[in-house]
C-alpha positions as CSV (number, residue, x, y, z in Angstrom):
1,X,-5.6,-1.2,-15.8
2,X,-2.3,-0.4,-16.1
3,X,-0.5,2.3,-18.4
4,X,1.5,1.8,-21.1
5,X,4.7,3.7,-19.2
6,X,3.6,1.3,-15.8
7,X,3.9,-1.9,-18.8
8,X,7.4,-0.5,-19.5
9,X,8.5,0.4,-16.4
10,X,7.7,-3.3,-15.2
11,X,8.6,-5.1,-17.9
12,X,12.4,-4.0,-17.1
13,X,15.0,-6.8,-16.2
14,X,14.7,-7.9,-12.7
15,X,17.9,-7.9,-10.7
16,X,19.1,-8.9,-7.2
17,X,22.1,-6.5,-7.3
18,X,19.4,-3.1,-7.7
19,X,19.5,-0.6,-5.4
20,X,15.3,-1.5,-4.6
21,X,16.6,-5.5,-4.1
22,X,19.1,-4.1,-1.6
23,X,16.8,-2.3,0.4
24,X,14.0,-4.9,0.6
25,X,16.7,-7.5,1.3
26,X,18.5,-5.3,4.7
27,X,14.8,-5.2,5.3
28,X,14.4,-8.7,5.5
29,X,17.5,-9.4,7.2
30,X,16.6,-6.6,10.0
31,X,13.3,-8.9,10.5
32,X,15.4,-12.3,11.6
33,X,15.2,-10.7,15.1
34,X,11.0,-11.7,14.8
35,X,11.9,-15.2,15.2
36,X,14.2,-15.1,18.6
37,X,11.3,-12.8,20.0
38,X,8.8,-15.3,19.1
39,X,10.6,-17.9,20.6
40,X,11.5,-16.1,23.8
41,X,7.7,-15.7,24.1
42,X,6.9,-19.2,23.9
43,X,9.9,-19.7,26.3
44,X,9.0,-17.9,28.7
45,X,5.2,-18.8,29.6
46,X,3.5,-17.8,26.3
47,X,1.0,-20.2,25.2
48,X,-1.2,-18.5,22.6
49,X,-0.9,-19.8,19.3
50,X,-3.5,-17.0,17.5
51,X,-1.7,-14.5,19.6
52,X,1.7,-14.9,18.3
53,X,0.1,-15.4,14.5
54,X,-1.4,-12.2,14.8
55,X,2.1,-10.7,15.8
56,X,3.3,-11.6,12.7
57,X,1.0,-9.8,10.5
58,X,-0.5,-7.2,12.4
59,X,2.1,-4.4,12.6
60,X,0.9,-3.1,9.0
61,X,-0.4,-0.1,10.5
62,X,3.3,1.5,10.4
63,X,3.4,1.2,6.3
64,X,0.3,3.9,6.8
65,X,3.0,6.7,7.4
66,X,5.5,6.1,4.8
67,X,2.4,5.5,2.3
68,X,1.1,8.9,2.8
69,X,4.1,10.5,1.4
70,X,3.6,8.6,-2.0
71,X,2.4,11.0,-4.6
72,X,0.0,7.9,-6.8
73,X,-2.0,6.5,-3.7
74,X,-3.4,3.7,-5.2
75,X,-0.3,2.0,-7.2
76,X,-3.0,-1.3,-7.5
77,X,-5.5,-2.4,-9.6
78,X,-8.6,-3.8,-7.6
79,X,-8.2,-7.5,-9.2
80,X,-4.3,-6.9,-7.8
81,X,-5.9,-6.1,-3.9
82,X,-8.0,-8.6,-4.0
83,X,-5.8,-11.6,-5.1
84,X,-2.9,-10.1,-2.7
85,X,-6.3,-10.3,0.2
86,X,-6.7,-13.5,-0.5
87,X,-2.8,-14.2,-0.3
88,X,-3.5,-13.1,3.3
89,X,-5.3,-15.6,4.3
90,X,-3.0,-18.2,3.3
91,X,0.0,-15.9,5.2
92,X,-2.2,-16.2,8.2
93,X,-2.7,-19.7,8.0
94,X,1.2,-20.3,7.6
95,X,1.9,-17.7,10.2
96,X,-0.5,-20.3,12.7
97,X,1.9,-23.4,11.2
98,X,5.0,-21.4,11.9
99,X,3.8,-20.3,15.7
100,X,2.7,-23.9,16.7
101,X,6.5,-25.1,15.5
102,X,8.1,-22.1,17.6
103,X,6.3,-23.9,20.4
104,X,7.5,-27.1,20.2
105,X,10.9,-26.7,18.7
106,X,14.6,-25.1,19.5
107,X,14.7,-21.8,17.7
108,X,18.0,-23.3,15.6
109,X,15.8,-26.6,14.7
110,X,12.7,-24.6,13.3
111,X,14.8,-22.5,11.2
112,X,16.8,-25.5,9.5
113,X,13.6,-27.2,8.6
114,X,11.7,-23.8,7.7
115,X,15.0,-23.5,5.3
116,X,13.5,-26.4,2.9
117,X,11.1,-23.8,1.8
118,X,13.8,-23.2,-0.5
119,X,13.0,-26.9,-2.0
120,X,9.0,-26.2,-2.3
121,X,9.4,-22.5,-4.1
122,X,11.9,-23.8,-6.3
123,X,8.7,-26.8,-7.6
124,X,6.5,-23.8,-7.4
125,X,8.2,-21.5,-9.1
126,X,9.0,-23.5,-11.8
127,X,5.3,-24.5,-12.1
128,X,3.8,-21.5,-11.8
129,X,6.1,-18.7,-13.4
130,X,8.3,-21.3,-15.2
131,X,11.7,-20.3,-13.1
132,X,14.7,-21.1,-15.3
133,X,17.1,-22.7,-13.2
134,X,21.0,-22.5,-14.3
135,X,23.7,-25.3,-12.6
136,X,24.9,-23.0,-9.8
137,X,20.8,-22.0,-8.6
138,X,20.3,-25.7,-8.9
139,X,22.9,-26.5,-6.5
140,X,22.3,-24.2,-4.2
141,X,18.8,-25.9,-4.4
142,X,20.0,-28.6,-3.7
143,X,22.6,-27.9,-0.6
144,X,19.9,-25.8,1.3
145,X,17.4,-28.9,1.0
146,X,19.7,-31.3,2.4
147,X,20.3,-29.4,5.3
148,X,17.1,-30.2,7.0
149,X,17.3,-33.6,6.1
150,X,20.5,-33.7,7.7
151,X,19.1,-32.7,10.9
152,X,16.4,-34.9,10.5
153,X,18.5,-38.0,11.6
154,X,19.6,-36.3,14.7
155,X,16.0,-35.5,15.6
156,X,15.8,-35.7,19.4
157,X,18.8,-34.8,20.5
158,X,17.7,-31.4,21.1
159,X,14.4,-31.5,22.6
160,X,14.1,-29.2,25.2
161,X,14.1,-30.6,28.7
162,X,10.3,-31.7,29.8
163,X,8.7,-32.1,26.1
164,X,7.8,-34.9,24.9
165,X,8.8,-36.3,21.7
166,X,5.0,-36.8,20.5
167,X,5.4,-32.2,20.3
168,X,9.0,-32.4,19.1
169,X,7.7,-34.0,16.0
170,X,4.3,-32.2,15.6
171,X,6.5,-29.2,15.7
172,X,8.7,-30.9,12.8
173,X,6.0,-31.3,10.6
174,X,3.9,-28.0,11.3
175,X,7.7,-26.6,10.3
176,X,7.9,-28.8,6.8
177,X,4.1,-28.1,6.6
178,X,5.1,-24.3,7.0
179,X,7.9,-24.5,4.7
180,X,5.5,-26.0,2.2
181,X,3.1,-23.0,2.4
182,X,5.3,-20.4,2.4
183,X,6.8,-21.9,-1.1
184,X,3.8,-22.0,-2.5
185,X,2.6,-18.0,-1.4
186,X,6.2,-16.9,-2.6
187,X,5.8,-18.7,-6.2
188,X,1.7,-17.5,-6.1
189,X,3.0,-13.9,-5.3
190,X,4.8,-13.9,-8.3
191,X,2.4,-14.8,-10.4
192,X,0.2,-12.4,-9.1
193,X,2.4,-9.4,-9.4
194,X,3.4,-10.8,-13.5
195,X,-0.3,-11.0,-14.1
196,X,-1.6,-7.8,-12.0
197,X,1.4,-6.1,-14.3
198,X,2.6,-4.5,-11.4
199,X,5.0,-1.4,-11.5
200,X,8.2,-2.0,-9.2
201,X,8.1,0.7,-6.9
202,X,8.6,1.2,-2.9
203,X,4.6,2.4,-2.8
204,X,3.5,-0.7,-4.7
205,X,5.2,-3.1,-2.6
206,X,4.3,-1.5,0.6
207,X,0.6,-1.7,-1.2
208,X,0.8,-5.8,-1.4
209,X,2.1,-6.1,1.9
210,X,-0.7,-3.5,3.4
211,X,-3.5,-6.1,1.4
212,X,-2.1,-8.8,3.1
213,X,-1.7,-7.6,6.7
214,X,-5.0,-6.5,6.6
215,X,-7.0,-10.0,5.4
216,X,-4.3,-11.7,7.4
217,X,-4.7,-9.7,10.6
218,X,-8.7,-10.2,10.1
219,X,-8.4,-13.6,9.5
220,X,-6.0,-13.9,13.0
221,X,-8.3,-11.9,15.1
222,X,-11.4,-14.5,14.6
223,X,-9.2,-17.5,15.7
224,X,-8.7,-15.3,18.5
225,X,-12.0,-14.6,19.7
226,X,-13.2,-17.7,19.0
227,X,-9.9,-19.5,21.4
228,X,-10.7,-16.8,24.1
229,X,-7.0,-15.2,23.6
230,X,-8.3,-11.6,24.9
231,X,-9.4,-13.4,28.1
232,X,-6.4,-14.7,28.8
233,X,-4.0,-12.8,27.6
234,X,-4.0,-10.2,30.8
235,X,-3.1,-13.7,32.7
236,X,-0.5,-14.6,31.0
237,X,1.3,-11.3,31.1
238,X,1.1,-11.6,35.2
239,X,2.7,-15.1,34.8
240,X,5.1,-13.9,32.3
241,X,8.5,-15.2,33.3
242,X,10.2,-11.7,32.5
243,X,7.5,-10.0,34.1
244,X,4.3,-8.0,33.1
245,X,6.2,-4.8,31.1
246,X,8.5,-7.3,29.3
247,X,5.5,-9.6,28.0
248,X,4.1,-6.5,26.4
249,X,7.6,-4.9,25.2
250,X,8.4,-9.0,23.6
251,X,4.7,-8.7,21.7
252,X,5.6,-5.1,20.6
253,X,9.0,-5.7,19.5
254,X,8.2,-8.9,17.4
255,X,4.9,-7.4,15.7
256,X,7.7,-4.7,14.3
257,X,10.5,-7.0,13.8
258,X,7.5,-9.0,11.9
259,X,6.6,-6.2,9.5
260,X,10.1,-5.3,8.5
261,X,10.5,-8.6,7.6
262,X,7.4,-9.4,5.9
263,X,8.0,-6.5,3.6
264,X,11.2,-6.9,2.7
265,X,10.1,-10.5,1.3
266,X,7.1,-8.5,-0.4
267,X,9.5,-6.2,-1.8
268,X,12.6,-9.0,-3.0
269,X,9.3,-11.2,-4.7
270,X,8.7,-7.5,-7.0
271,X,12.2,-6.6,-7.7
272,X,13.6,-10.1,-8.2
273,X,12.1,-13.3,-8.1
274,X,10.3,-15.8,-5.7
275,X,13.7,-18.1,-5.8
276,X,15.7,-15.3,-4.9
277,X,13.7,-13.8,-1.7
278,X,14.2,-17.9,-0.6
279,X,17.8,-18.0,-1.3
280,X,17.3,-15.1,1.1
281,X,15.2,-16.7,3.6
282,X,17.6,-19.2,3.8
283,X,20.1,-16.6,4.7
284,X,18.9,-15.6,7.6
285,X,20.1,-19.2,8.8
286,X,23.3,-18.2,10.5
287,X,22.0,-15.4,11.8
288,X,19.0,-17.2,13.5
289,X,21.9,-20.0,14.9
290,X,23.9,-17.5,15.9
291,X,21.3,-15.5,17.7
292,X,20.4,-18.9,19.6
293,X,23.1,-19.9,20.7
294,X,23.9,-16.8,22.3
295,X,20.8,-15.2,23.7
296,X,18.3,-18.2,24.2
297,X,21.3,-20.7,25.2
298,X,20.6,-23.5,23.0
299,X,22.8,-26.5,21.7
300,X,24.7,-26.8,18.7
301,X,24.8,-30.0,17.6
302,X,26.8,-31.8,15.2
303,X,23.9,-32.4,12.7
304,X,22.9,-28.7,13.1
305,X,26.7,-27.3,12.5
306,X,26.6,-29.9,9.5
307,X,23.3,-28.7,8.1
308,X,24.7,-24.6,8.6
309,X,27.4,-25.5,6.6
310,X,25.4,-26.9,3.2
311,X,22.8,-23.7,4.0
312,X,26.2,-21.8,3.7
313,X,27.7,-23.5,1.0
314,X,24.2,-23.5,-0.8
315,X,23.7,-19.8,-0.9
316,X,27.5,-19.2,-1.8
317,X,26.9,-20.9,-4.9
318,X,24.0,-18.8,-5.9
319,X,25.4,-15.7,-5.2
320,X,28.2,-17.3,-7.9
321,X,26.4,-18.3,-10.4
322,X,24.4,-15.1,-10.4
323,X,27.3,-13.2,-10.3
324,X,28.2,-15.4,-13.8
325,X,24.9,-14.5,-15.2
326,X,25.0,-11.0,-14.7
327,X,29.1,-10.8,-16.0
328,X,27.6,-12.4,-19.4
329,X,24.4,-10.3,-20.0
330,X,26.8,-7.5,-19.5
331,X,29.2,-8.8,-21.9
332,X,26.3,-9.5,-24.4
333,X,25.1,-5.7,-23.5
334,X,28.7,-4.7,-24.9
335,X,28.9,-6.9,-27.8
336,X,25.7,-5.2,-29.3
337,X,26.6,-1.6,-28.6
338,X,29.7,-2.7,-31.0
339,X,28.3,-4.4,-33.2
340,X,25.4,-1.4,-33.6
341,X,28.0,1.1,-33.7
């Protein structure tokens, strides 16, 4: 049960400008470096599916240090673990949707179609925690779902060399079926954390996400064992194409990339909203072209620059209108201090 100061203290107006949105979101935005890792992997020789699921969750183990400095050590009721447990399981299973796409698919494509998530949270959210949406959020709604169907029409002209198209577009749809997901755990999150009551603090948040990487990493470790990924795994670093040491350095480096990432989006759901941590999902577009382009040598194709450009344009038009909201609950803040006075 929550106290009545914890009710207060999270019944405050959320806001993306806070100092605790601005952390979890340079968070986030430090984690985009978990999807060129992953794809290097899967570039490179990597074949395991479970393996590179589990490097997405199981780096929770590093939240033990920071949590140990908290002075409340369990910020969480034990209906809020368990829901936030089960929300694990779900992660996981996205996590497996999102590694078999990686597989299949240029690192620029997968992020352009994981960017529709933006699309599914916005049904969710509305659905589930009735998300208002004002003209500008609905636009950028709308921009940052077009993008992917953009690129849909010039599917194929980036298929890697040797693939066939039958993968290409399995990896398309485990990437919409990813996108999907994802909306859905962002929306369910929310709901959670409004229901659960829960008090927007760093410890808190590092608590959801440690509930989560735990079920998730559980959950990952059985499709393991039962696909023989332990067996195989010491073969596959031999037959790395960067060699033995880097295989192991890739897995490290994305299992931390991974964790920064996953709870920065943990954190942005608590201090904001679920619409908001996708409007920042969606950010990490350029980033993730960018990083593509330059490092892993991929093509930038017409319908790809055209689909960056909406993702752009979309998120530039949130930031606006919530720059418009804010400037008129500020102005309404005013009003009443003069009229009380």
């Amino acid at each position: 049960m929550a106290t009545t100061q914890e009710g207060q203290e999270s019944s405050r107006p959320k806001s993306t400008l806070s100092p605790f949105t601005l952390v979890h979101a340079i968070l986030l935005m430090a984690g985009s470096g978990s999807n060129l890792l992953l794809r290097v992997y899967f570039l490179h020789g990597g074949s395991r599916l479970w393996l590179s699921s589990l490097l997405q969750v199981a780096a929770w183990p590093l939240l033990l240090l920071p949590l140990s400095f908290s002075a409340k050590k369990f910020n969480l009721s034990l209906s809020v673990y368990s829901v936030f447990a089960f929300i694990g399981i779900l992660w996981a299973l996205d996590c497996y949707l999102y590694a078999l796409a990686s597989a299949y698919l240029p690192l620029s494509t997968s992020s352009l179609v994981i960017s529709s998530q933006l699309a599914f949270t916005s049904v969710f959210a509305f659905l589930l925690v009735r998300q208002r949406f004002t003209p500008f959020s609905f636009n950028a709604v709308v921009l940052l779902t077009i993008g992917p169907v953009v690129l849909s029409m010039g599917e194929g002209s980036d298929r890697p060399e040797g693939e066939s198209k039958g993968k290409y577009i399995l990896g398309f749809l485990m990437a919409v079926a990813a996108a999907a997901l994802i909306g859905f755990i962002f929306a369910f999150m929310e709901l959670a954390m409004r229901r659960g009551k829960v008090v927007q603090t760093y410890a808190a948040a590092m608590e959801m996400q440690l509930a989560i990487g735990i079920s998730s990493t559980v959950f990952c470790l059985v499709g393991m064992v039962i696909n023989n990924d332990f067996q195989v795994i010491p073969r596959e670093a031999n037959e790395f194409g960067l060699g033995k040491t880097k295989y192991y350095l890739v897995l490290i480096g994305d299992a931390v990339f991974w964790q920064l990432s996953n709870i920065g989006l943990v954190g942005l759901i608590s201090g904001a909203s679920s619409l908001f941590v996708a409007i920042m999902t969606a950010l990490q577009l350029p980033f993730l072209e960018i990083l593509a382009v330059i490092f892993l040598h991929e093509k930038f194709s017409a319908s790809k620059g055209i689909a960056l450009a909406l993702s752009i344009w979309g998120f530039v038009s949130y930031l606006y209108g919530e720059k418009k909201q804010s400037d008129k609950a500020k102005k309404a803040a005013q009003q009443e201090l003069v009229t009380g006075a």
